[in-house]
N, C-alpha and C positions, 0 to 999 in steps of 0.2 A: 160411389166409393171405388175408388183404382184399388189394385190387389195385385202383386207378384209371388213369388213364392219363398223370396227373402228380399230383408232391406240388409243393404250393407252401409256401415255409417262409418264414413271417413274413406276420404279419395283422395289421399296419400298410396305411398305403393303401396305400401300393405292392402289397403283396403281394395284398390283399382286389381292389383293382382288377385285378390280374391276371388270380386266379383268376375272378373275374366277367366278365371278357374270353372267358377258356378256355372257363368253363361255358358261354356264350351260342352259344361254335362247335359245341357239344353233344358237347364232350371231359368225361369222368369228373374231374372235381377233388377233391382232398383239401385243404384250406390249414391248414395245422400250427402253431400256436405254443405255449408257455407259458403264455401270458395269452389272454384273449378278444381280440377284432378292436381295433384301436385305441388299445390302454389304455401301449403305452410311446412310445418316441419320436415318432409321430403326433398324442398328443394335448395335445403339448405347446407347439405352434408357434403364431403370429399369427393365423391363419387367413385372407390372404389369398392368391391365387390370382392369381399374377405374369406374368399374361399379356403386360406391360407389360415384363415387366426387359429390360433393355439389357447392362448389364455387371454381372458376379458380383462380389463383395466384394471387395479385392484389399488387397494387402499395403501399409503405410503409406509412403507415397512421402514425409511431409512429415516431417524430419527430429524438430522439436519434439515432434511426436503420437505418434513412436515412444519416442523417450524419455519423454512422461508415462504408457508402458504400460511401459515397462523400468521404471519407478519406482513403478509400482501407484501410478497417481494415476488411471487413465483410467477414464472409466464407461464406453467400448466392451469394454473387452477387460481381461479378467485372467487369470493363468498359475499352475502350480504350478512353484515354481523348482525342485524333485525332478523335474519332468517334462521340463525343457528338452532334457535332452540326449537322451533319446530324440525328440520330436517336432522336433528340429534341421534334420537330414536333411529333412523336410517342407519345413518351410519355408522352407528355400532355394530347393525347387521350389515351392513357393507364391509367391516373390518373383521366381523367373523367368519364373512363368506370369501375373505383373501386369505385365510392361510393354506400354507403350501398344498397339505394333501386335497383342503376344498377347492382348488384353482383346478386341480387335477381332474379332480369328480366331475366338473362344469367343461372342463377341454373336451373330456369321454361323453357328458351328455348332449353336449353342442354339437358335436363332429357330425352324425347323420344329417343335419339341417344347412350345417357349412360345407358337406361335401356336395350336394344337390345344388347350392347358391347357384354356382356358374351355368352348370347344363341347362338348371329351370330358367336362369334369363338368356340364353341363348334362345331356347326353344320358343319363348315369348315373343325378344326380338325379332326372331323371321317371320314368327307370325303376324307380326305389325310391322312389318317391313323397316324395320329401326336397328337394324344392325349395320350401320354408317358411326351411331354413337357408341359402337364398343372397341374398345382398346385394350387387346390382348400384349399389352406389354409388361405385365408385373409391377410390383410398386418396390420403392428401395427405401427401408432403412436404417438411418445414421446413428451412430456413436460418439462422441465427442472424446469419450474418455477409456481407458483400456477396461475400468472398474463397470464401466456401463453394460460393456459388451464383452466378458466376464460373466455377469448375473443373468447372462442372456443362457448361456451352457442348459439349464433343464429343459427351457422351451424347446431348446433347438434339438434338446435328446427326443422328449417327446415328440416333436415333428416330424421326426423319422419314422419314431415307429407307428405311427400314422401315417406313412409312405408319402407325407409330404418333402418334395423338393426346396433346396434353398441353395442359395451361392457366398458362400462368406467372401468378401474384397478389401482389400486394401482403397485408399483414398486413390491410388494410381485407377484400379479398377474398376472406383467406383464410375470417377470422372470419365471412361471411356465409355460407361451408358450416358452419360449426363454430362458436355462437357463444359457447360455453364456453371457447375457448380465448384465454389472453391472449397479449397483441402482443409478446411477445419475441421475435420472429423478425424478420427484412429482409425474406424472401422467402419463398415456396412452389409447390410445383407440386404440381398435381393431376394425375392420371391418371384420365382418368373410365370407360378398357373395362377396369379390373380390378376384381375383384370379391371379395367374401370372405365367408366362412361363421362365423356367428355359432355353433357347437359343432362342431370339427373330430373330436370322438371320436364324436358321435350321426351324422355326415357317415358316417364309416367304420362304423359299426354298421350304417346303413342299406343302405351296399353290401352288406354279409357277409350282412346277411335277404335281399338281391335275388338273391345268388350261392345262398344257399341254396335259395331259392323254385326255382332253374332245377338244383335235384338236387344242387350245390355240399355237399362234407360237412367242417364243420368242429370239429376234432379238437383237444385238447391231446398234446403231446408233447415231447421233448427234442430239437432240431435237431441237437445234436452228436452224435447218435445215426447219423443220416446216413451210411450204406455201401457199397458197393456187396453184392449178394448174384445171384452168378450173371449172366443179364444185365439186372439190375434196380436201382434203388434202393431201398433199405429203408431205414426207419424205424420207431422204437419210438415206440410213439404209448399214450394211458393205455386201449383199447382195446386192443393187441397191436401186434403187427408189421405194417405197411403196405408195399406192393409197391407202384411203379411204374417204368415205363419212359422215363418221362424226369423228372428233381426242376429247380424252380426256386430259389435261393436269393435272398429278399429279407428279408434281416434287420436291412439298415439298420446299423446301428455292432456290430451282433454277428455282420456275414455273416464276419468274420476266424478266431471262433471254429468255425467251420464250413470253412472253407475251406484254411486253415493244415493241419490232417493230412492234406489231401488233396495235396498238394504245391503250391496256388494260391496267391499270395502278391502282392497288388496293393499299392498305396502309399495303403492308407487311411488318412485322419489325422480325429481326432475333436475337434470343436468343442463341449464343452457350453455349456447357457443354460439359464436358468433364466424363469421366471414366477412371477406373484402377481397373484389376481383383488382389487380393490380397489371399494369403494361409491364412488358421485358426492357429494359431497359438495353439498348442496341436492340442484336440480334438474337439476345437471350431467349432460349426456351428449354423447354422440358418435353420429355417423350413420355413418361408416366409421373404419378403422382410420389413426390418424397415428402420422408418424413423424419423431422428432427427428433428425436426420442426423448433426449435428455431435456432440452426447451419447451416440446410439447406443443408443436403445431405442423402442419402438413399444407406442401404447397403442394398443389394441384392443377395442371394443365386444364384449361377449361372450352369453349368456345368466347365465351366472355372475357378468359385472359386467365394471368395465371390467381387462383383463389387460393388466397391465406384463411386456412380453419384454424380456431382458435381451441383451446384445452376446456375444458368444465366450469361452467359457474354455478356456486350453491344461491340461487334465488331465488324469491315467490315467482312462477311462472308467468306471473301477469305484470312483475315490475318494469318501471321505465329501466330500458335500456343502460349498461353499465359496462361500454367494450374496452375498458382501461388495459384488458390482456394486449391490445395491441401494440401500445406504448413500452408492456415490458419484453415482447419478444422480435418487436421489429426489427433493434438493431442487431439480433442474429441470423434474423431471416435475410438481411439486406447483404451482412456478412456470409452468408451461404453464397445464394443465388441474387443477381445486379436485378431486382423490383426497382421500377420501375413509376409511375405517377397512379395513382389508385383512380380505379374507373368513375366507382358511382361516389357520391358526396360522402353518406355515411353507409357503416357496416350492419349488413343483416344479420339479426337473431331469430335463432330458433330455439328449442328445448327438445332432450333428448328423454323418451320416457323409459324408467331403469327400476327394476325389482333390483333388490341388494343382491340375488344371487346371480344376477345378470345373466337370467334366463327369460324369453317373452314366456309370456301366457297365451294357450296356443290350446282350443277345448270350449267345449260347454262351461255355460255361467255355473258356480254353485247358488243352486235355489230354485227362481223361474225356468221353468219351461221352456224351449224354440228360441235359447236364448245361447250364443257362441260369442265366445271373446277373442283376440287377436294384437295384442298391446305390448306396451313394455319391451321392443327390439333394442334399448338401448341406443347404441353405437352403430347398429346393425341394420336397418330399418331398410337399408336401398339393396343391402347385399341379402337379405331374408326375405324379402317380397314377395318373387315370386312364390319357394319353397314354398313359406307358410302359404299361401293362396294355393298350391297344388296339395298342403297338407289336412288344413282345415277343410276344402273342398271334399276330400277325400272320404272325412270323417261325416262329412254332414249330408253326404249321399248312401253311409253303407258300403265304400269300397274301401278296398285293404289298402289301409296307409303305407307308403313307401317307408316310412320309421317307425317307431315306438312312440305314441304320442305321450305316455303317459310322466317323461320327465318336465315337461312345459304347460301342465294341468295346473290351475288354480286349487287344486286340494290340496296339493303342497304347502301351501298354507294356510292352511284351517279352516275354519268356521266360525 
């Protein structure tokens, strides 16, 4: 029977970051998945690193904008109508967790985890010699309309007194960061201390070599597999069975199926989105990632070309693919920046795993024993990585967390 001194399950960054955390305390790691490091929901996102966010996505407060997504007109956000009535429930606590003074609460409780983002993946990348993929040029964005960037005034108050930087521009200003980009917009702001990673799956590959290099052993297996055995955890892994003494679970939008037979049952709700890498048409390029606000999609400089991310869709995590948001937002994206012929045939999906108050879960399970959770980064997942793997590592050795863990705890909701 093999034995380490934790299993970590799921080799997504979250998880890869973890175990790279654990290993470095010179604890036995095993990190467990399916797939190799990175390859599902991780390597599907923007690749910026939202040291900068102020307030999480929130539910549509503007009467108009919600009915052009009840009406599948909007290129933010598309639904499965089969799926409304189970993600229902959700959303009501999604819309009670958007008002104004609740956005506030979540900026103040988020800030210690998003001021850490940047430095904790700095310090990682040198460690695994992968700071080639970072891109300290801030990400820009757009407004189309005066009314847009208007309703932006609280953020941008709060952003101050958070001692975060920004650049408000005109379209003349914008265009001299980006001069690819045409003046359909009124306004824009930059953000010049975020930063983003031009291949977020080679990002996470390079952790999983560094974890490894420090005796980290990375295994395929079935996470539902996941049991207790005596006073242990086990795991069936494609080498045998794996013992350890305490498991983490970071599976991202499949920690449910793991957690559900154990009797854990949190209010995870799943946002898919979709991408598609695209050529520059000429000479076109981008220096950092934009994004269109009002439209709701984000081009992204990549190695692969430039990636169009797409807004939210409400649907069973496992249905056949449904990227109809590209049909409604290409002709503004085309109208932005000159894209160019799309790389690969069709566009990759992923799912974004989201508590309604769009905080992860970052802490001990409620219930079992040696049991730690790590899920639910939303939006955030590539830019929280490391953090939480320096934070949870922290708690799970007995040394003094660099935050407060206890606004990211799973007691926050209930029993």
């Amino acid at each position: 029977m093999a034995r380490v001194d934790a299993i970590v399950l799921g080799a997504g960054i979250v998880g890869t970051s973890i175990g790279l955390h654990l290993a470095k305390r010179g604890l036995a790691i095993a990190l467990v998945d399916r797939r190799a490091p990175g390859e599902e929901t991780s390597y599907g996102n923007a690749g910026v690193i939202e040291g900068n966010t102020v307030f999480p996505p929130a539910f549509p407060s503007d009467p108009i904008a919600l009915l052009r997504i009840v009406l599948k007109r909007a290129p933010e956000a598309n639904y499965h109508l089969s799926f409304l009535p189970h993600v229902a429930p959700w959303l009501m606590k999604f819309r009670a967790a958007s008002r104004p003074e609740r956005l506030i609460e979540t900026a103040r409780l988020m800030r210690p985890l998003f001021a850490r983002a940047l430095p904790e993946h700095e310090a990682l990348l040198a460690e695994a010699g992968a700071e080639r993929f970072l891109r300290k040029t801030g990400w820009l964005k757009l407004y189309r309309t005066d009314r847009a960037f208007e309703a932006l005034k609280r953020e941008l108050a709060l952003a101050q007194k958070f001692g975060m930087s920004y650049h408000a521009l005109d379209p003349d200003g914008a265009r001299e960061l980006e001069p690819s980009l045409a003046p359909v917009f009124r306004h824009a702001v930059h953000w010049p201390h975020a930063a983003s990673v031009t291949n977020p799956l080679a990002v996470t590959q390079a952790y999983a070599a560094r974890f490894a290099a420090l005796g980290g052993v990375v295994m395929r297996g079935n996470a539902r597999s996941l049991h207790r055995a005596n006073a242990h955890w086990r795991i069936e892994t494609a080498e045998g069975p794996l013992d350890a003494a305490e498991a983490v679970v970071a599976l991202g939008p499949f920690a449910p199926d793991v957690l559900s037979p154990l009797g854990i049952t949190l209010p995870l709700g799943i946002k898919r989105g979709y991408h598609r890498h695209y050529r520059g048409a000429g000479n076109a390029a981008l220096a950092r990632p934009v994004v269109d606000m009002e439209i709701g999609y984000c081009l992204a400089p990549m190695d692969q070309g430039i990636r169009l991310t797409t807004g939210a869709e409400f649907a069973a995590r496992d249905a056949a693919p449904t990227p109809v948001q590209f049909d409604r937002l290409l002709p503004a994206a085309k109208g932005l920046f000159p894209l160019g012929e799309p790389v690969e045939a069709t566009p990759w999906m992923g799912s974004r795993p989201c508590f309604p108050d769009s905080r992860p879960v970052i802490g001990r399970a409620p219930g079992p024993s040696g049991l730690w959770l790590a899920y639910g980064h939303a939006h955030w997942g590539l830019t929280l990585g490391p953090a939480t793997g320096r934070l949870l590592a922290e708690m799970m050795t007995g040394a003094t967390p660099f935050c407060d863990p206890a606004p990211y705890g799973a007691e926050r909701f209930g029993r």
